[in-house]
Every structure is written in structure tokens, then in C-alpha cells.
N, C-alpha and C positions, 0 to 999 in steps of 0.2 A: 288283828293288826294288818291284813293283807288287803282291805276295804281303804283304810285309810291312806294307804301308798299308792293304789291305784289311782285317788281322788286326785294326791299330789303329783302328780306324772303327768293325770289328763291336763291340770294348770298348769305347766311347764309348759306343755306339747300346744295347747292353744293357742299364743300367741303367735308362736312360728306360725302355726295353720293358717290363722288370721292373714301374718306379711305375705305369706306367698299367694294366696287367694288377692289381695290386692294386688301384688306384682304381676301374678296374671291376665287380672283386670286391663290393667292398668294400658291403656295405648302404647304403641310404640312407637319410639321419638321419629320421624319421617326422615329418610335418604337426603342426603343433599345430592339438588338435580346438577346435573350432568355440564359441563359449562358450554354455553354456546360455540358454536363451529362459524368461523368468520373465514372463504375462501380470497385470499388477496393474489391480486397480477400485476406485472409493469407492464410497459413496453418504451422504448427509448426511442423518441422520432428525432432528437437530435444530440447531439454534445460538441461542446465548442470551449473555450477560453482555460484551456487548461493551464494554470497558475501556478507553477513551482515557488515563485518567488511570495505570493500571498497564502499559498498552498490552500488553494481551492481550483472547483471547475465547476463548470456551467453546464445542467442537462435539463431538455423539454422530453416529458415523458405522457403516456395516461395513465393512470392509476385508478386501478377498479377492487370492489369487495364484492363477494355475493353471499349471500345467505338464505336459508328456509321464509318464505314470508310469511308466517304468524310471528315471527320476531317480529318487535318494534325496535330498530335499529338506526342507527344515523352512523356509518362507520364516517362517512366524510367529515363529519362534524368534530368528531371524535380521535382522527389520528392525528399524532405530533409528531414534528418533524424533530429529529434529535440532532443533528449534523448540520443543519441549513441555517447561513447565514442569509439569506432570501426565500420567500417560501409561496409561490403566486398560484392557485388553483383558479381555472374558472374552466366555462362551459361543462358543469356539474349537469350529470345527467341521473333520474332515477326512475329505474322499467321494471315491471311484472313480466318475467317468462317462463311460464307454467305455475310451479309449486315454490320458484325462488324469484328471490329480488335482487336488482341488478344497481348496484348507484357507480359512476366512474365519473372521472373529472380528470383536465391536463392540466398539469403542471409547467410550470416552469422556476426553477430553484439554482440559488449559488449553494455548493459545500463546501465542505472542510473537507480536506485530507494532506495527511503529511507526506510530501513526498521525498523519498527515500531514492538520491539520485547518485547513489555513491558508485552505481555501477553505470553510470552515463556515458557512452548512447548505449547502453544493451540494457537499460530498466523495463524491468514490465511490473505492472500499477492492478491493483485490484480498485478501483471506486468507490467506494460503499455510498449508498443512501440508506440512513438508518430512520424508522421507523416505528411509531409504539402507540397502540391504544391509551388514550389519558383521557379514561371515564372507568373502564369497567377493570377490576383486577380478572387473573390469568381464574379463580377460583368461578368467574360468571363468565369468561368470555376469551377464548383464544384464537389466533389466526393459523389457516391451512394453507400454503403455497400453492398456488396456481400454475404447476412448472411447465405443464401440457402450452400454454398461451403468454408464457414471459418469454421477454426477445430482445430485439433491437432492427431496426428498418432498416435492411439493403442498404437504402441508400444513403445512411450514415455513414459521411469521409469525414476525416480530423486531420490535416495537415502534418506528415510528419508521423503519425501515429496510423496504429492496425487494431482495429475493436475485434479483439478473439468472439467474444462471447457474453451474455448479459443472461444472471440469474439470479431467481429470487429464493429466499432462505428466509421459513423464523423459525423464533427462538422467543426464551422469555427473558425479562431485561428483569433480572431482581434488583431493588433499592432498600438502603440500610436505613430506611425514613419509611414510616405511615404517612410522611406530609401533615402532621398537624392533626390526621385524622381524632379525632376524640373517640376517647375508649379503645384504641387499636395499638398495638405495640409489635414490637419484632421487624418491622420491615414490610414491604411491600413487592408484588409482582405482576408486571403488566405483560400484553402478547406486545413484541414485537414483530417485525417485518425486516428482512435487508435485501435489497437492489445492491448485487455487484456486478462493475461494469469492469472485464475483463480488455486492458491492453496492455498494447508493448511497442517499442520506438521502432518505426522502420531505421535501422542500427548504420547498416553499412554505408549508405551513400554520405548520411551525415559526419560520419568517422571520420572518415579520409579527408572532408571538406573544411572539417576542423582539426586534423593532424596532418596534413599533407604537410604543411609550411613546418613542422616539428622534425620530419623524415630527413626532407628535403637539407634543413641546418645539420641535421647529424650527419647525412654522407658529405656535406662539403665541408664539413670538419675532418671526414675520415681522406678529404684528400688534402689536406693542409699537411699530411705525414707524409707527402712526396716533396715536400719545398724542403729542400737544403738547409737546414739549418746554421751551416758553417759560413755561411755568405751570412753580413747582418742586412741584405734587406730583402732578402729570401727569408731571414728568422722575423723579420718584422714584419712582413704580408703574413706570416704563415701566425704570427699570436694578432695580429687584426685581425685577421680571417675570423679565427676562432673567438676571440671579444664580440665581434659582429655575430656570431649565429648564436650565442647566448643572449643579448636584447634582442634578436628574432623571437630565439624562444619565449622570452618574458613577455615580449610582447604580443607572441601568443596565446599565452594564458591567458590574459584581461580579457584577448576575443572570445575565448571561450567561455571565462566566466560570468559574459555580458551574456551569451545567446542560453546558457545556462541557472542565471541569475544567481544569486549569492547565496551558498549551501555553508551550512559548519562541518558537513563530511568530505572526509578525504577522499573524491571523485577516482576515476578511474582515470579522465583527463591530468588530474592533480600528478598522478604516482606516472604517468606516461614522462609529462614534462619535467619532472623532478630528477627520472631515470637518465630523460637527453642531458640535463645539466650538468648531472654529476659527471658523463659520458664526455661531455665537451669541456669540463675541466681537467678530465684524467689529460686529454690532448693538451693542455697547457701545462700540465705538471711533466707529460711527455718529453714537449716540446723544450722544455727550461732543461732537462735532463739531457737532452741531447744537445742540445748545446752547450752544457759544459764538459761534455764527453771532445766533443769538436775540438774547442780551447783545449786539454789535453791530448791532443793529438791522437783519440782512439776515432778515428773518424768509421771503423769498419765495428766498432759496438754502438755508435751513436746509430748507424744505420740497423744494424741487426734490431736495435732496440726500437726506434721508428717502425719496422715491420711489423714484430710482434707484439707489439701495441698496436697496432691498426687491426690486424688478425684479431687479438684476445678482444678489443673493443668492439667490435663488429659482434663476434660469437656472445659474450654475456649479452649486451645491446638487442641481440636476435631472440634470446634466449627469454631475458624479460621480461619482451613483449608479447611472447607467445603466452606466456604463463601469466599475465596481468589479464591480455584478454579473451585465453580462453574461461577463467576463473569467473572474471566480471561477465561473459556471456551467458556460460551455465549458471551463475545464481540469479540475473535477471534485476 
């Protein structure tokens, strides 16, 4: 009996022997290679027509990639501009220097960007130009930041404006789309690239150039609280007065909203002249208050009242404004 058991064990045991002797065989399926290293740089030689109202700006730049040269590579051919409503390359250049290849070409492009001017004049803006391989996904081909040689030239001036700083950053741009691709599903992943260009408003000289005439109606409102109101044309200079520096201020606004152009956020100019108004109506509500104080014969509460309303006016008024723009300063 112990012959025949053996027999049946060694067939059992054979075909395992068999699969594994093939699996050992058997090749192993090869590594997927490593994906290509794509080094990208800017550099910014100009910036100019910055756009609140179309929310774009205009920048000439070079734009270079380098890579190992046994690649066959065309980064030039190959990036897309994601942001650019204009997009002009020329004087495309491509060099052998040593063991890598060198391709760059200048640009010149409109963007998009939204700009965020709720804290005007104290906004500071990052730029972006965004950027992305559209040939190779991130699994064959990514980009490396050039940070050593991204900048921006001296002697780029903007009007008005102060360029902190210009850097370059990627990243990869996932899409919830294969694009059509056949046989491919889940999505898709390219390198991209981002050029940000760091500014911020020279603040102060423009503040004052567009709030001076705002000041100016609040204090000759705060002295319309010395005209007598018990005299009627001491009470009637002193509510013109104050009519009059409220269409100064409105008329204010529009200038600002012109050299600003037309935002749906509440500016910081917006909550400044909204503050004078209210400010320049409490002196009309003052002002009717003490004159009926007069007509009652308190003429020694019309005036107490007159002071401490110029007083309390002043201090909230002072108070406001500190807190409106140091607020809008420190968030930029």
C-alpha cells in the first residue's frame, strides 16, 4: 500500500514543480525607465500695461529648457501656455554645451490675472505665467526649476509699481480627462512650470493724491460746528457748507474709480469715503439738532452739543482710518 501513495503524492507534487520551474524561467517584466529631467528658467526683461480693468498684463521675457543631450527633445515646441491671452516666441535658439542641450527663445505674451484691488493703494499682486508640457505626461517627462538663473532685469520700472521679485516654481497640473486618448482612462498629468512676478503699489504718494480732497471736506465740515446756528444764515452757510463737501466727496469717488477702474470689491478707497459721508451727515443731523435746541432757548446745550460732536466726530473719524489702513496695508 505504501508504493502506491508515494506514486500519488509524486503527481500531485509535479505540477507545482513544473509552475515554478516556469516562473523561474520566465523573464522579468523590465522597470519602467525613470521619466526625463527637463531643467526650465525665466528671466523678465520687461513688464508693462498692467490691466485691472481687462485683468491682464503684458511681459517680455526668455524662456529656456536644458536637458542631457541623448534626449531627442523639442521642449519649445512642446510647452503651452495656460494663462495667455497672446503668446509671441521668436529668436528661438538651440546649442550643444558639453553633455547637455540648451534650446531658449523670448517671448512676448498678454495674461490673465484677477486682480484683487480691495485693498487699493496698499495691493501687492503675485503674477503668474503658467506653463505645462503638452506632448509628454509627468510618467515620461518632468520639469526642474532653474532657480540659480530666474530673475528679472534691473532695469525693469513699471509706473507706479515696485517688482519685489521674480520666481520660478513647478509643479504638476493633473486633468480629469485622458483628452480622448484611446485606451486610457482616469485622468491625466503633465509637468508644469510657473513664472511669478512679485509686486506691490508704491502706496503712499498715490493715497494722499487720491484722498487729499476727501480730508480736506471732513475738516471744513468739522469747522462748520463753529457757525452759530441760532442766526438763520449762520445756520444756512453752515448746512451749505456741509451739502457742499458731501458732492466733493461723491465726486471724489468717480475720480478714484476712473484711475482704479471698475471693481465689484469693496476697495479700501470705497469704506474711506463711505466713512467721510456718514461723518458729514452726523454734522447735518448735528446741526438740525442744535438748532432746535436754539429755537428753545437752551442755546448753552446747542453749543455744548456742537463741541462734543466735533470732538466725538474727529476721534471715531481718526480712529477708522487708522484701522481701515493699517488693516488694508498689512494684508496687501
Amino acid at each position: 500500500m505504501s508504493r502506491p501513495t508515494s506514486t500519488l503524492r509524486l503527481c500531485l507534487l509535479l505540477p507545482l514543480l513544473l509552475g515554478a520551474t516556469a516562473r523561474a524561467a520566465a523573464p522579468a517584466s523590465p522597470e519602467p525607465a525613470p521619466p526625463k529631467v527637463v531643467r526650465v528658467g525665466a528671466y523678465v526683461m520687461s513688464l508693462y500695461d498692467l490691466n485691472p480693468t481687462s485683468n491682464t498684463f503684458t511681459a517680455d521675457f526668455w524662456l529656456w529648457f536644458v536637458h542631457p543631450r541623448p534626449l531627442d527633445l523639442k521642449p519649445l515646441k512642446t510647452v503651452e501656455p495656460e494663462n495667455a491671452r497672446d503668446f509671441r516666441p521668436s529668436l528661438e535658439v538651440t546649442e550643444d554645451h558639453g553633455a547637455e542641450r540648451y534650446h531658449a527663445e523670448k517671448v512676448r505674451g498678454v495674461f490673465n490675472h484677477g486682480w484683487n484691488v480691495a485693498n487699493f493703494p496698499f495691493d501687492r499682486h503675485e503674477l503668474q505665467i503658467r506653463l505645462s508640457e503638452g506632448q509628454d505626461e509627468t510618467a515620461v517627462l518632468t520639469y526642474a526649476a532653474d532657480t540659480a538663473n530666474t530673475g528679472v532685469d534691473p532695469a525693469v520700472k513699471v509706473e507706479g509699481w515696485r517688482v519685489d521679485r521674480v520666481t520660478m516654481t513647478t509643479a504638476t497640473h493633473a486633468f480629469d480627462s485622458t483628452f480622448g486618448v484611446p485606451g486610457e482612462s482616469g485622468g491625466s498629468a503633465y509637468a508644469q512650470a510657473v513664472i511669478s512676478i512679485f509686486i506691490s503699489r508704491d502706496a503712499f504718494g498715490l493715497f494722499w493724491k487720491l484722498h487729499a480732497a476727501v480730508y480736506i471736506a471732513f475738516l471744513i465740515g468739522l469747522i462748520s460746528f463753529f457757525l452759530d446756528p441760532s442766526k438763520d444764515g449762520l445756520f444756512n452757510g453752515r448746512m451749505s457748507l456741509l451739502i457742499g463737501m458731501i458732492f466733493a466727496v461723491v465726486i471724489n469717488t468717480q475720480r478714484v474709480a476712473a484711475a482704479l477702474g471698475q471693481s465689484p470689491a469693496f476697495t479700501l478707497a470705497d469704506k474711506l469715503h463711505v466713512a467721510t459721508l456718514v461723518a458729514l451727515l452726523g454734522g447735518i443731523v448735528a446741526a438740525l439738532i442744535s438748532r432746535r435746541l436754539h429755537l428753545a432757548n437752551r442755546g448753552d446745550d446747542a453749543n455744548r452739543l456742537d463741541r462734543r460732536m466735533a470732538a466725538g466726530l474727529f476721534a471715531v473719524y481718526f480712529g477708522v482710518n487708522v484701522v481701515l489702513i493699517t488693516a488694508a496695508a498689512h494684508a496687501g
